[in-house]
C-alpha positions, 0 to 999 in steps of 0.5 A, spaced: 893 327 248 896 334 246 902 334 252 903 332 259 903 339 264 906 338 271 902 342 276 900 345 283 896 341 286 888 342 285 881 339 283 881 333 278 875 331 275 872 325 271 868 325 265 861 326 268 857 323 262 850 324 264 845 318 265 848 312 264 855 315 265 858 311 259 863 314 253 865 310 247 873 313 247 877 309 241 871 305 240 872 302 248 866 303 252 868 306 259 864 307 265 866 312 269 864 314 276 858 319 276 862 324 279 868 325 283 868 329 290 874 332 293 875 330 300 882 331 304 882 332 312 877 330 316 870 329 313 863 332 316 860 327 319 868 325 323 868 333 324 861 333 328 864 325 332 871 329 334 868 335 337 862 332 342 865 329 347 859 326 350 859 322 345 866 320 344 865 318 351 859 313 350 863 311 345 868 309 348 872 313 344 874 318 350 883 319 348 879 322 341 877 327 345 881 335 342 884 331 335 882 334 329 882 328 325 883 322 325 885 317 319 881 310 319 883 303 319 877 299 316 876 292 320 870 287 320 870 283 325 867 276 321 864 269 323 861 263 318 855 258 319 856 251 317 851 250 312 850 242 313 848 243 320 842 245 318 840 239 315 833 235 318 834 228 318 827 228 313 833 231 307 829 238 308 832 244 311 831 248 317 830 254 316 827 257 322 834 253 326 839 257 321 834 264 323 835 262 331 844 261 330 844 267 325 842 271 330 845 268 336 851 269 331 851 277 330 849 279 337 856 275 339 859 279 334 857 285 336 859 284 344 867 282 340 867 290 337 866 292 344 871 287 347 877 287 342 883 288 341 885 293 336 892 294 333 892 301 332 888 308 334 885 309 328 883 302 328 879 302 334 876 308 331 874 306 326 869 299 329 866 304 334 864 308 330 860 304 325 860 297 328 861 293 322 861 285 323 861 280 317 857 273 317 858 268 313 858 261 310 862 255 309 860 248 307 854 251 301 857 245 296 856 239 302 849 242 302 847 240 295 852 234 296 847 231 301 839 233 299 842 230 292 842 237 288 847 239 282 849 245 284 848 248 277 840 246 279 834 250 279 832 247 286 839 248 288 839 256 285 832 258 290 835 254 296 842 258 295 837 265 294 832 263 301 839 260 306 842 267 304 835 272 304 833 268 312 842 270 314 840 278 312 833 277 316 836 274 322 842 278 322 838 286 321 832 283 326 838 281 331 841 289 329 835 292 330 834 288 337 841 290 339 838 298 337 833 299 341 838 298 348 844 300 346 842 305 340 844 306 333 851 306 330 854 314 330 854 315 322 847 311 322 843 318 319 844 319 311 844 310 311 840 307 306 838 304 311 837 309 316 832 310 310 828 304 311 831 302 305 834 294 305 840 291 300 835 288 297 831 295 294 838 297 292 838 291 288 832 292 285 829 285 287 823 283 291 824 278 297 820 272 298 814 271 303 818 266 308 819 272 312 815 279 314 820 284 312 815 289 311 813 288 319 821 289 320 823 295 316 817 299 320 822 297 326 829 299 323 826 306 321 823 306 329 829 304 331 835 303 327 840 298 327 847 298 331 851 295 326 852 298 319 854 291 316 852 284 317 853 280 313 859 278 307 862 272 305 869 271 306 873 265 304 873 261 309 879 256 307 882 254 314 876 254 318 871 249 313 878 244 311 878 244 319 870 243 319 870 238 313 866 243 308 867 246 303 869 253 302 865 258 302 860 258 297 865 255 291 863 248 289 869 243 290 875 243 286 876 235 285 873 229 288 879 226 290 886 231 292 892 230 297 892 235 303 899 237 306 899 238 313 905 238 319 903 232 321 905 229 313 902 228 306 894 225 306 889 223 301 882 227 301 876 223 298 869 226 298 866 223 303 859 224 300 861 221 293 864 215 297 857 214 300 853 213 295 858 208 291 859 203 297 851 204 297 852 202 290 856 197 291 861 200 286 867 203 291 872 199 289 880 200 289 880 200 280 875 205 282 879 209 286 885 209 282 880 211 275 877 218 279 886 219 281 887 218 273 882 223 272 884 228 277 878 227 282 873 228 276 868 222 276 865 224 268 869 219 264 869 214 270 864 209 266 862 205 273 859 212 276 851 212 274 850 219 271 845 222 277 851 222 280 856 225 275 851 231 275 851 232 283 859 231 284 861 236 278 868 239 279 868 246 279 871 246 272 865 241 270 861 247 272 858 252 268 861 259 271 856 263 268 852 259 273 856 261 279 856 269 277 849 268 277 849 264 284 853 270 286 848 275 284 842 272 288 845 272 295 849 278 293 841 282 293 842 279 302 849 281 302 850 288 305 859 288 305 860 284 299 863 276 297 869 272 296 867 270 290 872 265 285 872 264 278 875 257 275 876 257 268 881 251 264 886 255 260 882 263 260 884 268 254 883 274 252 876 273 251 873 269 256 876 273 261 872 280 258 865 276 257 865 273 264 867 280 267 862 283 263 857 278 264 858 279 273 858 287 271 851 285 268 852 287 260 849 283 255 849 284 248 843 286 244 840 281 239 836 282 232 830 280 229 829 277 222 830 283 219 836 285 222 833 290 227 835 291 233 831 288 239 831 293 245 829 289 251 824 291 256 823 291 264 825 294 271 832 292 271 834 293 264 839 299 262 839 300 255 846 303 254 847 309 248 853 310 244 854 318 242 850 318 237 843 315 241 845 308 238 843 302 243 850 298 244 849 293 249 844 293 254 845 292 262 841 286 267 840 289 274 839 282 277 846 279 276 850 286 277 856 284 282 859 289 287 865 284 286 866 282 280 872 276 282 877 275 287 881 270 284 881 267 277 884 260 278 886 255 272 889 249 272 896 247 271 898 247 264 902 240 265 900 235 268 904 230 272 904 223 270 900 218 276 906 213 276 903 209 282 895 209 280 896 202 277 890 197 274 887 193 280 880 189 279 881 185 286 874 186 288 874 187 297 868 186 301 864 191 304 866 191 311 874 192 307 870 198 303 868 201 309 874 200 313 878 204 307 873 210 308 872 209 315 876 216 316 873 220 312 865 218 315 866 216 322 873 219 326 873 225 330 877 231 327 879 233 332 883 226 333 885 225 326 892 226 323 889 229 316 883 233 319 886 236 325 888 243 325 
């Protein structure tokens, strides 16, 4: 820094640094954006929507008839699927019923835009002219919990990847449906996918063959889609504890936790985890109390058979890297972006950089016995040069997340002292275990003091 000059207002540019617009600047490797475009006022394309008053009419957008600009408020209009309905009695799962609802969904989601109430002017705006809705999902976690999967699995990771890849088909033929009738969204020409280019091509990954993608992009370049998003995932935490599910994607953050509604204070158990005890014969109130000693995680519950400890991890139990890499394959079907949280007992300096650098998709390069430095091949690798033309890191394009955290959340550095989780071996008949739990399977949410909303 020579000296700090306070002037009139003009154009400011970035570095622009060709090709992988990375710069070393005190040894810290800086990405920078490709460039820096200068936008004050009403753009082009808002310019073109202000001054045709047939379209505006169309639009329903009719009183923005003669402004010269209009400042817009973002909104999205957002509804999410419950994962476990779509589970066959047989412990498949029905894809060809979870295609029909999606669809179902964003047709529905569509009609709220024109039907809504919007708070402000540039809101209204705003939805009319790009039509964004948001699909999303709750309940992830319980879907493993019921096919007996852990979440860090292999099996687990190709389900996460074909749930997602059939929402973002249903979701752009449902689109595209709604297209041919009522026409495309105002701002759709200059898209990607006005381009016939879908989330997954700007990804860089290839889909499955469960559905005919190829026949549906034909379609989207003959006719266009009516809505400019589809699909993200958003949070979901009210709505899925309303629903007993978990949140979102997110594993579960304890097996066992209080739940404070108006109605009073209640004890929440996995009711998953439950079932598979009292099929054991092993849920018992010494049981209860030891997973209430150890905060809801079962893994040093010696009475738990392993299988089970596999499947019923905390969120602290699970690799995060697991979880980035989760993120990453439905984020190639989500064409907003998601809600995706990070969990990490007691986080520092260097955890926090590696998982940041992780979900951005840099990975260090490795060395050979010589001490050579081996340059990694492939079409979603990027090698990253210094100045000097000297390979620093390279970038995998598969696991690039557009949202790299939401929230970091990490476990209280103290924890309180169970008092009334005292030792008790009485051992209780199954009926009496049953009754015990009897809430948590059998009792309608709707009627429950600890369920209802």
């Amino acid at each position: 820094m020579i000296k700090i000059e306070k002037v009139k207002n003009r154009p400011v540019y970035d570095i622009t640094v060709n090709k992988n617009h990375n710069f070393y600047a005190n040894n810290i490797l800086v990405h920078n954006c490709a460039e820096i475009v200068e936008a004050t006022g009403v753009t082009k394309t808002q310019k073109a929507i202000l001054e045709n008053k047939e379209l505006l009419e169309k639009l329903g957008l009719g009183e923005f008839w003669g402004q010269e600009e209009v400042n817009e408020t973002a909104v999205c209009n957002l509804a999410s699927l419950a994962l476990p309905k779509f589970i066959n009695k047989n412990k498949t799962y029905n894809f060809n019923k979870l295609y029909d609802i999606a669809y179902d969904a964003i047709v529905n989601l569509n009609n709220v835009i024109d039907v809504n109430f919007y708070p402000s002017p540039s809101a209204k705006f705003s939805n009319l002219c790009h039509r964004p809705v948001g699909l999303g999902v709750q309940g992830l976690a319980d879907v493993f919990f019921q096919l007996g999967l852990p979440y860090e699995s292999e099996e687990a990771k190709q389900l996460n990847k074909d749930i997602f890849e059939t929402i973002y088909y249903a979701s752009i033929k449902a689109s595209c449906d709604l297209a041919k009738v009522q026409g495309t969204y105002a701002t759709y020409e200059g898209s990607p996918i006005s381009q016939g280019k879908f989330q997954f091509d700007l990804w860089g990954t290839k889909p499955s063959k469960r559905w005919d993608w190829d026949k549906l992009r034909e379609e989207v370049k003959k006719y266009g889609v009516r809505n400019s998003l589809t699909t993200c995932i958003m949070p979901t935490a009210s709505t899925a504890s309303i629903l007993g599910n978990e949140a979102s994607c997110e594993a579960q953050t304890s097996n066992m936790y209080t739940r404070s509604v108006l109605s009073g204070t209640f004890i929440m158990v996995n009711k998953y985890l439950v079932k598979e005890l009292v099929k054991l014969g092993l849920w018992n109130e010494n049981l209860r109390k030891k997973i209430i000693a150890e905060n809801g995680s079962v893994q040093n519950v010696p009475e738990v058979p392993t299988n089970l400890k596999e499947i019923f991890k905390t969120v602290y139990e699970i690799k995060q890297r697991d979880v980035i890499e989760m993120a990453a394959d439905r984020g190639a079907f989500i064409d907003q972006t998601q809600s995706m949280n990070i969990f990490m007992d007691s986080p520092n300096f260097a955890k926090l950089t590696a998982m940041h650098f992780y979900g951005w998709g840099r990975r260090n390069l490795m060395t050979n016995e010589n001490g050579e430095v081996i340059i990694p091949q492939g079409e979603n690798i990027q090698v990253i040069y210094d100045s000097e033309g000297k390979a620093r890191c390279y970038k995998d394009k598969r696991y690039t997340l557009k949202t790299g955290i939401y929230y970091l959340r990490n476990k209280s550095a103290a924890d309180a002292v169970k008092f009334t989780v005292q030792q008790d071996t009485a051992k209780k008949t199954v009926e009496e275990q049953m009754a015990e739990i009897s809430c948590s399977l059998d009792s309608d949410p709707g009627e429950c003091m600890a369920c209802g909303s």
